[in-house]
N, C-alpha and C positions, 0 to 999 in steps of 0.2 A: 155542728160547727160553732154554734153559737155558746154553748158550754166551754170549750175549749177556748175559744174567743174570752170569755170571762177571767176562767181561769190563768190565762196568758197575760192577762191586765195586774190580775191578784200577783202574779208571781212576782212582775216587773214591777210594782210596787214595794211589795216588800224586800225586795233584793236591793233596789236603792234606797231604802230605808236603811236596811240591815250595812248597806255601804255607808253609806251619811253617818250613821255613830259611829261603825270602824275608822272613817275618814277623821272625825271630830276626836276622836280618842287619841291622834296621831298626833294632829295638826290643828294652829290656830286661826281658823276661818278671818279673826278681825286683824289680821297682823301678816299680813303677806309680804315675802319678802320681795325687796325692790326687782328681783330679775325679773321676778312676776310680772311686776305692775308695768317694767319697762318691755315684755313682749308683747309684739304686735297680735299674735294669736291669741290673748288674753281677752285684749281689747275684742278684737274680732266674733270672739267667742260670746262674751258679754251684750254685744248688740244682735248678734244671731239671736241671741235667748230669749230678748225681748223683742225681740221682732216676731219669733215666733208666739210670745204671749200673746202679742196682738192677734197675733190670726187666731188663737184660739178664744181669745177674749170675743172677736167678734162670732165663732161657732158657739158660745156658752150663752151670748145675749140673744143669739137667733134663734138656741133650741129652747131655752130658761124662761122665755118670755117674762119674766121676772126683773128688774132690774135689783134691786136688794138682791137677789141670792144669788144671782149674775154677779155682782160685784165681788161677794164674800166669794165665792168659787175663783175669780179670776186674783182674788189676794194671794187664796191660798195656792194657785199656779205661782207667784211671783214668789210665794214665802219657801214653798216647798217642793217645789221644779214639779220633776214629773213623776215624784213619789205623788204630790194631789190630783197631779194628770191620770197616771193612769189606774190611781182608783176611783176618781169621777167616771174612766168610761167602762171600769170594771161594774161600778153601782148601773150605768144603764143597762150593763148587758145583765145584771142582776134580777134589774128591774123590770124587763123583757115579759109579755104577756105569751101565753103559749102560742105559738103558731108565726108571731112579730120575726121579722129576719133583721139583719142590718141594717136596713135602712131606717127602723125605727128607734136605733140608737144614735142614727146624725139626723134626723129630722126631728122638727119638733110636733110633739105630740097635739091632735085636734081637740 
């Protein structure tokens, strides 16, 4: 399970990676137009996103015990959504000791 779990993180990374330049090859991320800015679901959207940073911010400081690499992880959530999400939890299931199940990819290590 835990292979496929890996792989599952690998894919959904690179599929919104390989979206993000399609999307940037279309359209100009810094110039949106006003219907945009003037719908409600935009705004709505915008604060879900960072809301949910936080929650992950606080699982990355929990399992990282790090605070430097904590931080730089939680930029790169805010820079690169969840192209850096979900290869941060592809790299734990990566990094998986033989025998280690799930749970040692949300907890942090002794």
């Amino acid at each position: 399970m835990n292979e496929n779990l890996k792989y599952f993180f690998m894919a959904m990374s690179l599929s919104m990676f390989c979206l993000v330049i399609y999307t940037q090859m279309k359209s100009d991320l810094l110039h949106l137009p006003q219907p945009v800015l003037d719908e409600p679901w935009f705004w709505t959207t915008l604060v879900d996103f960072y809301n949910n940073i936080a929650i992950l911010a606080c699982w990355v400081i929990y399992k990282e015990g790090n605070w430097l690499r904590s931080l730089a992880r939680v930029v790169a959530f805010i820079v690169l959504g969840s192209i850096a999400t979900a290869f941060y939890v592809f790299v734990q299931f990566k990094n998986l000791k033989e025998g280690e199940g799930v749970e040692a990819v949300l907890l942090r290590r002794a």
